[in-house]
FIMI-705597 format. One record per residue (C-alpha): residue in three letters; y, x, z. Coordinates in steps of 0.25 Angstrom, whole numbers, plus 5000, padded with zeros to 4 digits. Each point is the difference from the previous one (the first is absolute). Layout:
% FIMI-705597
ALAYXZ;...
This chain:
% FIMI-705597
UNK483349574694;UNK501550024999;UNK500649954987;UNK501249994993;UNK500949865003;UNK500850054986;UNK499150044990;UNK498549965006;UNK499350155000;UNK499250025011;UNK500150135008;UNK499050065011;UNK500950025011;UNK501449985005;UNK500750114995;UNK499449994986;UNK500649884999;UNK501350065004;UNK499950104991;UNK499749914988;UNK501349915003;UNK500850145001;UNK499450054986;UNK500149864993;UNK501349984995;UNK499949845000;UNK499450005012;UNK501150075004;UNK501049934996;UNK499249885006;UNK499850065015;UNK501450034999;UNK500649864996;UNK499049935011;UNK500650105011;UNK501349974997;UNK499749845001;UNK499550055014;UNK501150085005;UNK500949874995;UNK499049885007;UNK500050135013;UNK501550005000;UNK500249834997;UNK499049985012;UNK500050085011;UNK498750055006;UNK499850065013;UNK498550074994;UNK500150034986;UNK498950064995;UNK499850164997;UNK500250034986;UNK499250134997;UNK500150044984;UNK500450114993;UNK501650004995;UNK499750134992;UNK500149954983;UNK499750054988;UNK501149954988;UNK499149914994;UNK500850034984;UNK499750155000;UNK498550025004;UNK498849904997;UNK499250085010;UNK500950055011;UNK499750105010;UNK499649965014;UNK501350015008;UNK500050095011;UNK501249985007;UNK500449965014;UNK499749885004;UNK500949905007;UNK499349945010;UNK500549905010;UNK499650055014;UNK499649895011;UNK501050005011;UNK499749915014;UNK501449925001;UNK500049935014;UNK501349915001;UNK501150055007;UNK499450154999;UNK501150084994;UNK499450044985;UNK499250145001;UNK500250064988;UNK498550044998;UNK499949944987;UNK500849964987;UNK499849914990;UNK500150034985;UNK500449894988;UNK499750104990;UNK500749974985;UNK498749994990;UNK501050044989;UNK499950165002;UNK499450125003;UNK499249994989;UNK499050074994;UNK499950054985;UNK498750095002;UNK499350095007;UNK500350155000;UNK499950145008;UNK500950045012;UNK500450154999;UNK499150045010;UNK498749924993;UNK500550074985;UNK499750155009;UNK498849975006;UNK499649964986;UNK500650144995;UNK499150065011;UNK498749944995;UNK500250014985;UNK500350165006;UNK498950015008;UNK501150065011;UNK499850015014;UNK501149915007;UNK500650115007;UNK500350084984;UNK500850074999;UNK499750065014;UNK498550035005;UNK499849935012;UNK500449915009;UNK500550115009;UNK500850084989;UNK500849854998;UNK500349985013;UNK500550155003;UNK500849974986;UNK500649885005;UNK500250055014;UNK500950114993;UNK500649924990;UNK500549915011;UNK500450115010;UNK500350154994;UNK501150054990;UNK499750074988;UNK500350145008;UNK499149965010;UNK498849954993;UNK500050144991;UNK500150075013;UNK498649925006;UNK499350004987;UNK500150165000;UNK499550025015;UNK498950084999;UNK499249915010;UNK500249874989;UNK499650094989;UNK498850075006;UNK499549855008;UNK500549884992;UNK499550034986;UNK501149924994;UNK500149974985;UNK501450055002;UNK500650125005;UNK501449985001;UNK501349914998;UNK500049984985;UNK498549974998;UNK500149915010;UNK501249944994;UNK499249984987;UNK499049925007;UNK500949925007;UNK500949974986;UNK498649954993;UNK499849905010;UNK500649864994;UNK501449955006;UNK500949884998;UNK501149994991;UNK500750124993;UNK501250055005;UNK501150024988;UNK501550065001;UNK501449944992;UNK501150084998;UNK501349935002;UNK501250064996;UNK501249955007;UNK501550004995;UNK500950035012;UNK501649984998;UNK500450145006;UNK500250114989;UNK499650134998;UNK501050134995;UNK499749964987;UNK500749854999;UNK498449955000;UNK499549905010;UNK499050055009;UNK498549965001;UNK499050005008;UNK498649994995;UNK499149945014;UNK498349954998;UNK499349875002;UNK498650005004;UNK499249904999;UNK498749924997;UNK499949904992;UNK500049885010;UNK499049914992;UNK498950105001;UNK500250005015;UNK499949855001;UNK498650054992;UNK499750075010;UNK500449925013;UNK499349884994;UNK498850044996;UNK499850125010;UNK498549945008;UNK500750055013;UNK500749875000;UNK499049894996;UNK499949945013;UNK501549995002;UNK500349964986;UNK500649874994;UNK500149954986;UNK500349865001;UNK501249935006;UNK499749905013;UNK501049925008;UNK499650025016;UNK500049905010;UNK499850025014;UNK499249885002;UNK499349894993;UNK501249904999;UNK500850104990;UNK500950045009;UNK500650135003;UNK500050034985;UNK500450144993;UNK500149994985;UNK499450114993;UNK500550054985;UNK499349914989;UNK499650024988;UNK498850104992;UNK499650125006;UNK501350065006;UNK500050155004;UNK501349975010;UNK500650145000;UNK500850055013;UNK500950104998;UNK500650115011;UNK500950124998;UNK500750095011;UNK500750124999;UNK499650105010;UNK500450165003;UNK499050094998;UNK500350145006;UNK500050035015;UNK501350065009;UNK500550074988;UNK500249954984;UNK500249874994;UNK498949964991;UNK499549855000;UNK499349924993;UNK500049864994;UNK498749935001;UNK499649874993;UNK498549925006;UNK499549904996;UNK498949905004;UNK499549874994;UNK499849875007;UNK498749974999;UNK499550095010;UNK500049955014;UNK501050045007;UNK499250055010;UNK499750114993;UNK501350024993;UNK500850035012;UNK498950125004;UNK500650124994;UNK498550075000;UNK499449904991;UNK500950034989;UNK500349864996;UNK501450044996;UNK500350124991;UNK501050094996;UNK500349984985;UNK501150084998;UNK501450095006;UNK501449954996;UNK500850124997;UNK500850045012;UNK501150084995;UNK501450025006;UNK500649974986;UNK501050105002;UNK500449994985;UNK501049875005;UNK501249995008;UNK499749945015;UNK500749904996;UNK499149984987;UNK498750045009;UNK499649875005;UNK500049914989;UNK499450114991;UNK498750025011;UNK500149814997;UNK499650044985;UNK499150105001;UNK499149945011;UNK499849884992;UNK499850074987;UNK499150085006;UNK499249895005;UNK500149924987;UNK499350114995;UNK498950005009;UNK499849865002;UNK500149974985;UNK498549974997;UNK500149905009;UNK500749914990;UNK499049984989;UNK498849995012;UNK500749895006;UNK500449924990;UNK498650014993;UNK499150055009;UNK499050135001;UNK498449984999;UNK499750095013;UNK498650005007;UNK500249975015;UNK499250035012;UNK499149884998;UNK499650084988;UNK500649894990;UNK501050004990;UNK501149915001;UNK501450014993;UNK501050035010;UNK501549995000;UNK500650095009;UNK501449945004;UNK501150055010;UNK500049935013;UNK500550065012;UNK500650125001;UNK500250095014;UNK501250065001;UNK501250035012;UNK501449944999;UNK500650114991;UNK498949994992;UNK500149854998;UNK501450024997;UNK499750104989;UNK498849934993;UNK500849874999;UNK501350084995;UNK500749945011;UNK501050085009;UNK499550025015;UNK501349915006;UNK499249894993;UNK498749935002;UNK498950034989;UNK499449865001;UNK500949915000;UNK501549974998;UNK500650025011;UNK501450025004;UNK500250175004;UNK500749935011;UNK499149895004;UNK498650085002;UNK500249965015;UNK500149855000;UNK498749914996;UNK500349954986;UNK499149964990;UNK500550074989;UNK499350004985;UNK499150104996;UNK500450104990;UNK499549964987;UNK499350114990;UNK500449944986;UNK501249975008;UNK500350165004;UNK499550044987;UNK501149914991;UNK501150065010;UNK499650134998;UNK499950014984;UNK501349944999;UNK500650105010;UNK499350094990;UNK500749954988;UNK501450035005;UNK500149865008;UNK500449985013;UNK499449895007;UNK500549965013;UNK498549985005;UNK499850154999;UNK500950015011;UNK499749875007;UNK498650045000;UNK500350155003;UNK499250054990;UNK499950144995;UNK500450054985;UNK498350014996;UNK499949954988;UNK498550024998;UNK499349965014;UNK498550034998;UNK499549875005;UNK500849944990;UNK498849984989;UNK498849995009;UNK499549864999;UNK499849895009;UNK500750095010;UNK501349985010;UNK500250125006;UNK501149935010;UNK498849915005;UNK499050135001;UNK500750085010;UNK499249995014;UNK500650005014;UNK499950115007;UNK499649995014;UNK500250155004;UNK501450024995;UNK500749865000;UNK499249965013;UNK499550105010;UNK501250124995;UNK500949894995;UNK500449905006;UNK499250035014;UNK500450145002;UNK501150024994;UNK500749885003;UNK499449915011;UNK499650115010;UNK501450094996;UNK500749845004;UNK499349985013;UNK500250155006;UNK501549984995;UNK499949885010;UNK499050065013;UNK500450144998;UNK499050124996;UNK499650045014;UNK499849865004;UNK499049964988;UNK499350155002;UNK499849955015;UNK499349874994;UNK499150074991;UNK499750095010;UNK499749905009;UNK499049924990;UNK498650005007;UNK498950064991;UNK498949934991;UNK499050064993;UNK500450054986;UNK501649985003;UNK500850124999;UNK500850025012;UNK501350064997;UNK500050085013;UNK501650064998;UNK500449874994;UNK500649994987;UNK501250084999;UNK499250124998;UNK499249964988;UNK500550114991;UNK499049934985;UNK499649885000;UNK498849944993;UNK499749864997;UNK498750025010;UNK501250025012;UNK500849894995;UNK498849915001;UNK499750045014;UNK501549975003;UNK499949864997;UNK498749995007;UNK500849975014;UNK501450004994;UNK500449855005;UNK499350005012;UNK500850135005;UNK501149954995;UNK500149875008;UNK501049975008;UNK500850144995;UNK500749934991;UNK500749874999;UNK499149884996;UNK500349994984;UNK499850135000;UNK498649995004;UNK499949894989;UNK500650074991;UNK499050125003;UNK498849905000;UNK500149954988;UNK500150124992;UNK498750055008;UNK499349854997;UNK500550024985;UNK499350165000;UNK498749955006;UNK499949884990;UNK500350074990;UNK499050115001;UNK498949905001;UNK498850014991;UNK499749854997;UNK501149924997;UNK500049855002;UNK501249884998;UNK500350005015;UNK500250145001;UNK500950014987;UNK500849905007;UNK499950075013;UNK500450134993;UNK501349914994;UNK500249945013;UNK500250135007;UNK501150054991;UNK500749885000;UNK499950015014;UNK500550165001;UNK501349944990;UNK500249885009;UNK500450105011;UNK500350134993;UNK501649975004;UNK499850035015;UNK500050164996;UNK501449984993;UNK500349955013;UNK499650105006;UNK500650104992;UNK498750064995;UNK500349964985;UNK501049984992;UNK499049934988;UNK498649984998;UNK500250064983;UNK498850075003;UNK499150034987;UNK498750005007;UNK500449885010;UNK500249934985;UNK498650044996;UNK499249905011;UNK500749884993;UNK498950044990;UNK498850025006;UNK499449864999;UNK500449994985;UNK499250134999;UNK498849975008;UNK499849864994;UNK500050084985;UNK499350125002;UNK499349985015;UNK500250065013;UNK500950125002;UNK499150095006;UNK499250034988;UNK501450064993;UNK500450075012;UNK500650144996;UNK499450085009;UNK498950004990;UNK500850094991;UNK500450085009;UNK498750055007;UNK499550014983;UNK501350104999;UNK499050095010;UNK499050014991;UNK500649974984;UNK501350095004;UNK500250105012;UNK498450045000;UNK500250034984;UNK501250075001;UNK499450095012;UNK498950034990;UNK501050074990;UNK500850135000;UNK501149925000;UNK500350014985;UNK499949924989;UNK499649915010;UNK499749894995;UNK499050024990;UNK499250075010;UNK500049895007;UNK499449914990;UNK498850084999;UNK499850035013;UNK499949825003;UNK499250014988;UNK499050095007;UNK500249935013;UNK499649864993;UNK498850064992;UNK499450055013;UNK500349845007;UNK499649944988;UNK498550094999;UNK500049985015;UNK500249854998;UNK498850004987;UNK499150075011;UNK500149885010;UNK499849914990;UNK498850074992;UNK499250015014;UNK500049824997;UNK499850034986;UNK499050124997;UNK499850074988;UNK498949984992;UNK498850074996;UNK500050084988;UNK499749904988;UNK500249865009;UNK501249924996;UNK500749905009;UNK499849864995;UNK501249944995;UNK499849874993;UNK500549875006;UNK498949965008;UNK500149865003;UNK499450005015;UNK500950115001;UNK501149975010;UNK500950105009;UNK500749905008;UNK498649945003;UNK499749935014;UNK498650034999;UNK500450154997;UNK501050005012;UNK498749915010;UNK499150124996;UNK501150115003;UNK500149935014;UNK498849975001;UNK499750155000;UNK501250055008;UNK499749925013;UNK500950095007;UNK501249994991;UNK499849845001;UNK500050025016;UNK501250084999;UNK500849914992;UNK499749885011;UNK500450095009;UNK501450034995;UNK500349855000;UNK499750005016;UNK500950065011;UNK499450125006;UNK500050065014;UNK499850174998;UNK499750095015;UNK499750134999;UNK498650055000;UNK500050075013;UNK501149965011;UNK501350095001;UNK499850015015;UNK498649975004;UNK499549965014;UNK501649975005;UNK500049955015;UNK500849895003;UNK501150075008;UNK500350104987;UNK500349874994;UNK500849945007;UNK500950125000;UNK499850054988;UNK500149864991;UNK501049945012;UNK498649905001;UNK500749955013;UNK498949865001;UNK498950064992;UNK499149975010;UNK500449845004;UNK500149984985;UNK498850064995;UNK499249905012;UNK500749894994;UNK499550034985;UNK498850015006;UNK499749885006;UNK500549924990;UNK499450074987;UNK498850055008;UNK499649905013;UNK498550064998;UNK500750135007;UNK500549945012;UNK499250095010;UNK500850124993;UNK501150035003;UNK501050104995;UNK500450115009;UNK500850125003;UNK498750084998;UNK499849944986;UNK500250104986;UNK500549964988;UNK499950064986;UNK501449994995;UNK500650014986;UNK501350044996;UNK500249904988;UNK499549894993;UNK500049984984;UNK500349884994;UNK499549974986;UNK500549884994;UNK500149934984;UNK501250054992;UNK501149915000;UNK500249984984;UNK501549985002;UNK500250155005;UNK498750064997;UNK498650024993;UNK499450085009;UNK499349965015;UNK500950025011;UNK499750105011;UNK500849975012;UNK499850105015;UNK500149945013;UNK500350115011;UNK499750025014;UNK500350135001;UNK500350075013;UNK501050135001;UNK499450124998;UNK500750125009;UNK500450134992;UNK499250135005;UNK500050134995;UNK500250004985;UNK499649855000;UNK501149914998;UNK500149885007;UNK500149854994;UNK500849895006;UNK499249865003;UNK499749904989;UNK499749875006;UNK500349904985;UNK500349855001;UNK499249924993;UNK499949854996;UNK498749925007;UNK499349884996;UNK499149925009;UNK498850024991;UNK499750104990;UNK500550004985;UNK499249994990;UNK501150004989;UNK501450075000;UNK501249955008;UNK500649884994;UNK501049955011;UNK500650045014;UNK499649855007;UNK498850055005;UNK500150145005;UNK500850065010;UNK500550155003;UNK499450095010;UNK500150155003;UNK498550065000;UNK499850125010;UNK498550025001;UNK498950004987;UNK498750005009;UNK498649954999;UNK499049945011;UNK499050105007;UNK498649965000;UNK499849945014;UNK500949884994;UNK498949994990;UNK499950014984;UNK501549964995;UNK500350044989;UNK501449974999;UNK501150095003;UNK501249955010;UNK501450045003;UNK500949995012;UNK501349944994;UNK501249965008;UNK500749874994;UNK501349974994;UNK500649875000;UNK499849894988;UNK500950004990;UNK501349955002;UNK501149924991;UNK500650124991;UNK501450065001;UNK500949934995;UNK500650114991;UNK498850104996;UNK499049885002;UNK499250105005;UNK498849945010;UNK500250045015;UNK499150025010;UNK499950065014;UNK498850075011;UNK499449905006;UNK499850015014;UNK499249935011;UNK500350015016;UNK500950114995;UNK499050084993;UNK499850024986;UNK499049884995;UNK498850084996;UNK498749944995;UNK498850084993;UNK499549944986;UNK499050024989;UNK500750134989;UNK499649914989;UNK501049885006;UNK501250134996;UNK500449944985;UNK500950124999;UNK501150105004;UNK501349965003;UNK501450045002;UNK501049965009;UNK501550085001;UNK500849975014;UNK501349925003;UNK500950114999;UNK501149915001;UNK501650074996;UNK499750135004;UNK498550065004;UNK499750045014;UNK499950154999;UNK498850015010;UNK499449924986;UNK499050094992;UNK498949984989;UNK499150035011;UNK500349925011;UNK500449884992;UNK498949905002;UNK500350055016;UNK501450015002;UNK500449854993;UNK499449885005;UNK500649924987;UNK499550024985;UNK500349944984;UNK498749994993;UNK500050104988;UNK499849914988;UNK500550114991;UNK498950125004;UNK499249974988;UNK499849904988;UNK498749925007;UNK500949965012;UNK501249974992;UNK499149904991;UNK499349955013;UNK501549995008;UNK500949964989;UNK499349954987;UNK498949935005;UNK501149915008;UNK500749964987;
C-alpha cells in the first residue's frame, strides 16, 4: 500500500498518494524541496537514464484554504522520446521543469458555462430556451451567421416558413428578442472625447471635434478568455522552463511569478468602405498567453477578441501640419482609456474562475503587443526615421550595431521634462514625439519597447524580401530574365507556379511572397554574381529560421549567424550600384528578432496576419451589416449578437459532455478526496474504452503509405505504360525486382501480355515536424501520365514528381539526407495475381545521381540523371521505400535556354540543385539537422 515518505498516511493507490502530497501543504513543501535536491544531484552527475518523474505540478496556496480544491489543471508531463546517438533530435517530445511556486489555487468555483447549466436546472429549462428545439437553434444560428436584418424579415414572412416551420417567431424583431436574451461576453460601452484643434472658427473660437471610444473593459475579457471551458485543454497556469531534452539544454525561459494572465495586445487601422467612400476603423484584439498558441492563431476558435475601436477621425479641426502629432495624443489617450483597469488588476490581481473551474487570482500584465512599423512608431512616441526598440542612430539602421534598448522610466523622465517647458537633448537624440501622457506609462511590470513582436509578414516576406531583395536582383538579371526563371521552375505538388512570371503580379499577398522564396535561390543561381547569391541566402536562411515553431540555442545562433552573414557581404550591391545605404527600418528590425524570440517565444505565434484575417470578421463583416450610418454602434451589437450565437453554440458542445440533470438531482460538488481530473487511472479507462482513438494515436507517430481504393487506370498493358509513363525498361526492371524480392516466382515471368492496375499518386503520411508544425504531414507522389484535351475536356500536362528513396522503409520522419537518394517515379502499380499474393505496391522510378559537394555560393546540393549503358538507370522498388516528394530546379546557368519550360523541365536538363527551401521539413532535414 502506497504511503507517504513525508508525513506517513497510507493511501490505497498511486494517485491517491498523489493527490495527498498535492493537497497537504507540508507535504508539499517537502516534495518540492526533495525534487529540487534531485534536479541539483541530476545536473552534478550526469545520467544517461534518469528516471521518469510522474506527479502533479498543479498547487494549491497552502496560506489561503486548509482544505483546497482538487487542481484540475494541465498537467506537465514529461513525454519518453527514443534518443539514438548520432540521430538528429526529433522534436516528438519536450520536457517541462515546472516552477512549484505558481499557478496556484485559492478554491474552487463555477465557469460561465457551469453557472448556466445550474440557471437551467434551477429553471427547469429546456437547453435549447429560449428557442424550442433543436431545429428552431440551428435555423436561428444558421441566420444569425448568414442573412442581414432585411433578409431575415423577408424569410421569416414567407408564407411557406409561416404555414410549415411553426416558429416561435414570425419576423425580424421577435427573433432579435430571442437572440438578445441569450447571455454574451463583456458589455460594449462608448466614451465621448472632445478634441481641441488649433484651427478657428468665424468666431475667434477654437474648433472641436467630439469623436467615440468603444470599448469593453479588458479585465472582463481576460474573465472570459481564461475561464471559457473551450480552452481547458490548451490552458496554462503556471510558468515552466522547456528543454528539449533531458540534459537541460535548449532552454526557453518562461515569465515567473504567481498566476500571470500575459496580455498580447494588436491594433490595426483598416478601411472599411468598398471602391467609393473612406470610412475605417481602428480595432484593438486582444489574447492572453495562457492559451496555446495553437489555438490562438486560429482565427475561428475565437482565442483573440475584439475589445474595442480607436476613434478614426481625420481630425480636420488642426492644421496638417498640427495633425500628426495631434492623432500621437489622441491614440494614446484613447487607449489609456481603455486599458485603464488593467492597472489595478495587474498590480493586485483579480479572483477570476478559469476553465479548470478553480479560482485563482490572476494578474493580467502587458506582454507583447502585434503591431506594423508605423504602429510601433506610434505606440513608443517615436518618429518612423527612428527604431522603436532601440536607440539607434536615424542613420545607422543599416549597419549591425548593438545599440541600447530604449528605456520606459527612461522615455517617461524625457518626456515630462519636455512637458515642463524643458528641452532635453535626448528628446531629439532619441527622436521622440511631443506625448506627454503615453498609455503604457502606468501599466505595471510592463515595457512596452520589449513587447512589440516581430512581424514576419511585413518586415519579412513584404519587407525586406519583396520589397528589397527580389526589387535588387531583378535590377541585376533584368525582369524578363527572372520572369524566364520562374517560368522555367518545374512544378511540385502545392507550389504555385507563376506561369507569366513575376512582373505581372498586379497584389501581392504574403501567400505569393512565400511561394517566391520557395525556389528563389535556386533560380537565381548563376544569374547573379556570386555574393549576391550569399547575400540572397542568407536573408532566405534567416526567414525560414525565423519562422520556426520550436526554437533552440543552435538555431538562435544560426538565425544570428545568417545576419551577420547577409552584413558581412551587403557591400557587393554598392558596388554594383544597386544601393546607395542599407538605412532600411525593416532591415533594422531582424537585429531583434533573437532578443524577441528568447523573451516572449517564437515569432510565429505574433505574426500579424492574425489581425488581419480577425479585421474580416470584427470589421469589414460588421460594417457590411449596417446602413452605413452611425456605424459604429451598429457594429457593436451586431458582434455582440454574433458572440452570443458562438458562445450558446460553444455551451451546447460542451453540455453534450456535461448533461443536465433531472429535475430535483443536483451535481455533487464537495471536495471528494478520490476525486482527480488529471487522473491516470481515469485517462487508462478512457483508453481502455476508446481502443480506436488509442490505434489512431500509434498510428500518427508512424509513416504511412496511402493508394487509392481502386486504381486510376485499371488493367494497363505494358505497352500503354511504357509510352504513357516513358517506362522505357519496365519490363527488365520489373524481372530483376522479382528475382531478387521474390525467387519463389522464378517460372513467371513478366511479359508484354501482362496488366497492371496502375495508380496515379501515392500519399505520404508522416509525424508533424514540431519546429514547423503540429499537425501530420501529408506529402503526394505523382505518376501521372498526360491527358489529351477532347471536346470540352481540357487537357493536363504529365506529372512525373521526384522523390527522395531509401533502401528500407521509414518508419519515423526523415532526419538526414546520408541515407536517401533522389529519383523521378513514373509508374504507381501493383503486381497481378499470377505473381501471387503481394501486397505491396511498386513504382518504376528512374535514378538521379548521389548527392554531390554543394555549390559553393547557394550551398545548394546537386545532383544529376543517372545513366547506365546510355540509358536512363531505372530500377523497380517497394512505394513504401519513397520517404517523400522532392524538388529539384534545373542549372539555368546566366541566361535560361528558351526551349526551358515548367513542363519539360525534368526532360529538357540533364543537371539539377536540390530544393532545400520547398518546405520547412526539408529545410530542417537539409540545413538545421547539419548544424
Amino acid at each position: 500500500m502506497p504511503q507517504c515518505a513525508f508525513c506517513g498516511k497510507a493511501t490505497t493507490t498511486q494517485e491517491g498518494l498523489k493527490r495527498h502530497i498535492a493537497r497537504r501543504p507540508e507535504c508539499q513543501r517537502q516534495w518540492a524541496l526533495m525534487i529540487n535536491d534531485i534536479e541539483a544531484d541530476n545536473l552534478n552527475t550526469p545520467d544517461d537514464n534518469p528516471p521518469p518523474v510522474d506527479v502533479d505540478f498543479s498547487h494549491v496556496h497552502p496560506h489561503l484554504d486548509p482544505n483546497p480544491a482538487p487542481s484540475k489543471s494541465r498537467r506537465i508531463t514529461i513525454e519518453e522520446v527514443k534518443d539514438e546517438d548520432g540521430t538528429p533530435f526529433s522534436y516528438t517530445g519536450r520536457y517541462f521543469e515546472p516552477q512549484a511556486d505558481a499557478g496556484w489555487a485559492l478554491h474552487e468555483g463555477e465557469t460561465k458555462f457551469e453557472r448556466y447549466r445550474r440557471h437551467q436546472e434551477e429553471e427547469v429549462e429546456d437547453r435549447w430556451s429560449p428557442f424550442e428545439d433543436v431545429e428552431e437553434w440551428d435555423l436561428a444560428e444558421w441566420l444569425v451567421k448568414n442573412l442581414g436584418q432585411t433578409r431575415t424579415d423577408e424569410f421569416l414572412k414567407l408564407p411557406i416558413t409561416q404555414n410549415c416551420m411553426k416558429l416561435s417567431f414570425h419576423n425580424n424583431r421577435s427573433f432579435l428578442q430571442r437572440v438578445d436574451a441569450l447571455p454574451h461576453g463583456p458589455g460594449w460601452s462608448c466614451r465621448k472625447v472632445t478634441v481641441r484643434g488649433n484651427k478657428e472658427d468665424e468666431f475667434g473660437a477654437p474648433l472641436e471635434e467630439e469623436v467615440g471610444l468603444w470599448s469593453r473593459d479588458p479585465v472582463e475579457c481576460v474573465q472570459e478568455l481564461i475561464g471559457n471551458p473551450f480552452f481547458k485543454a490548451d490552458m496554462a497556469y503556471s510558468p515552466a522552463k522547456a528543454y528539449a531534452d533531458r540534459a537541460g539544454q535548449h532552454r526557453k525561459a518562461l515569465p515567473k511569478g504567481a498566476t500571470i494572465a500575459p496580455i498580447i495586445l494588436s491594433s490595426d487601422k483598416t478601411c472599411l468602405s468598398q471602391f467609393r467612400g473612406d470610412k475605417s476603423a481602428w480595432p484593438v484584439y486582444m489574447s492572453i498567453g495562457n492559451i496555446a498558441k495553437a489555438k490562438r492563431r486560429q482565427a475561428s476558435a475565437r482565442a483573440t477578441i475584439l475589445i474595442g475601436y480607436l476613434p478614426a477621425s481625420k481630425l480636420d479641426c488642426f492644421t496638417p501640419d498640427a495633425r500628426s502629432l495631434a492623432g500621437y495624443r489622441l491614440f494614446h489617450h484613447c487607449m489609456a482609456l481603455l486599458l485603464q483597469p488593467l492597472i489595478a488588476a495587474g498590480q493586485h490581481g483579480v479572483e477570476m474562475v478559469c476553465a479548470d473551474s478553480l479560482v485563482r487570482r490572476v494578474h493580467p500584465i502587458l506582454a507583447a503587443y502585434v503591431a506594423d512599423f508605423p504602429e510601433q512608431c506610434l505606440i513608443s512616441c517615436c518618429k518612423e526615421n527612428r527604431c522603436p526598440k532601440c536607440l539607434v542612430g536615424a542613420n545607422e539602421r543599416g549597419d549591425s550595431l548593438d545599440s541600447p534598448m530604449r528605456d520606459p522610466e527612461s522615455m517617461k523622465e524625457i518626456l515630462e521634462m519636455r512637458k515642463n517647458g524643458q528641452h532635453p537633448p535626448e528628446f531629439e537624440e532619441n527622436g521622440l514625439r511631443a506625448v506627454y501622457k503615453p498609455f503604457w506609462a502606468d501599466l505595471p511590470h510592463a515595457n512596452i519597447f520589449l513587447a512589440f513582436t516581430p512581424d514576419l509578414l511585413h518586415q519579412l516576406h513584404k519587407g525586406v524580401f519583396k520589397d528589397h531583395l527580389v526589387k535588387w536582383c531583378i535590377d541585376i538579371v533584368g525582369e524578363e530574365e527572372m520572369d524566364a526563371r520562374f517560368k522555367a521552375v518545374p512544378n511540385y505538388p502545392g507550389l504555385r507556379h507563376f506561369k507569366k512570371g513575376i512582373s505581372t503580379v498586379k497584389q501581392w499577398t504574403g501567400r505569393e511572397h512565400k511561394e517566391m522564396q520557395r525556389v528563389f535561390i535556386g533560380l537565381l543561381t548563376g544569374a547573379v554574381p556570386s555574393r549576391v547569391l550569399v547575400v540572397a541566402r542568407s536573408i532566405l536562411d534567416f526567414s525560414y529560421y525565423a519562422q520556426l515553431q520550436i526554437h533552440t540555442t543552435e538555431t538562435l545562433e544560426a538565425l544570428q549567424t545568417t545576419l551577420d552573414v547577409f552584413h558581412a557581404n551587403k557591400d557587393i550591391l554598392k558596388e554594383l550600384a544597386i544601393r546607395e545605404h542599407f538605412n532600411i527600418p525593416k532591415l533594422h528590425q531582424l537585429t531583434h528578432y533573437v532578443q524577441s524570440i528568447m523573451l516572449l517565444g517564437t515569432a510565429d505565434g505574433f505574426n500579424t496576419e492574425l489581425p488581419e484575417c480577425l479585421h474580416i470578421d470584427f470589421a469589414k463583416e460588421a460594417y457590411r451589416a449596417t446602413n452605413k450610418r452611425d456605424y459604429e454602434e451598429q457594429m457593436t451589437l451586431w458582434l455582440q449578437r454574433q458572440e452570443a450565437v458562438f458562445l450558446r453554440a460553444a455551451y451546447l458542445d460542451w453540455l453534450a459532455q456535461h448533461p443536465l440533470l433531472p429535475a430535483g438531482h443536483a451535481e455533487p460538488r464537495s471536495f471528494d478526496p478520490g476525486f482527480d481530473s488529471d487522473s491516470d487511472s481515469e485517462s487508462e479507462e478512457t483508453e481502455a474504452a476508446s481502443p480506436n482513438t488509442t490505434s489512431s494515436l500509434v498510428t500518427s507517430k508512424e509513416v504511412t503509405h496511402i493508394l487509392a481504393k481502386a486504381p486510376a487506370h485499371p488493367h494497363q498493358s505494358v505497352e500503354k505504360i511504357v509510352m504513357a509513363h516513358g517506362a522505357t525498361d519496365f519490363l527488365p526492371t520489373l524481372q530483376t525486382f522479382l528475382q531478387k524480392n521474390l525467387p519463389q516466382t522464378t517460372g513467371v515471368v513478366p511479359g508484354v501480355h501482362d496488366r497492371f492496375d496502375v495508380y496515379c499518386q501515392a500519399v505520404i503520411v508522416v509525424p508533424p515536424d514540431r519546429r514547423v508544425g503540429d499537425a501530420p504531414k501529408r506529402w503526394h507522389v505523382r505518376a501521372r501520365p498526360e491527358v489529351v484535351a477532347s471536346g470540352r475536356r481540357s487537357g493536363c500536362p504529365g506529372r512525373f514528381d521526384m522523390a527522395l528513396i531509401s533502401d528500407t522503409p521509414q518508419s519515423s520522419g526523415l532526419c538526414t539526407l546520408d541515407d536517401v537518394r533522389v529519383a523521378q517515379v513514373r509508374v504507381i502499380f501493383t503486381l497481378p495475381h499470377q505473381f501471387g499474393t503481394y501486397s505491396r505496391a511498386l513504382a518504376y522510378i528512374e535514378w538521379f545521381t548521389p548527392f554531390r559537394l554543394p555549390d559553393p555560393s547557394s550551398q545548394l546540393l546537386q545532383v544529376s540523371r543517372s545513366t547506365r549503358h546510355l540509358r536512363r538507370n531505372a530500377a523497380v522498388i517497394h512505394v513504401d521505400e519513397i520517404v517523400r516528394p522532392c524538388h529539384l530546379i534545373p542549372k539555368m546557368g546566366q541566361s535560361v535556354d528558351t526551349m526551358l519550360r515548367s513542363g519539360n523541365a525534368y526532360e529538357v536538363a540533364s543537371d539539377f540543385y536540390f530544393n532545400e527551401f520547398i518546405d520547412g521539413e526539408m529545410f530542417g532535414v537539409s540545413v538545421i539537422n547539419s548544424l
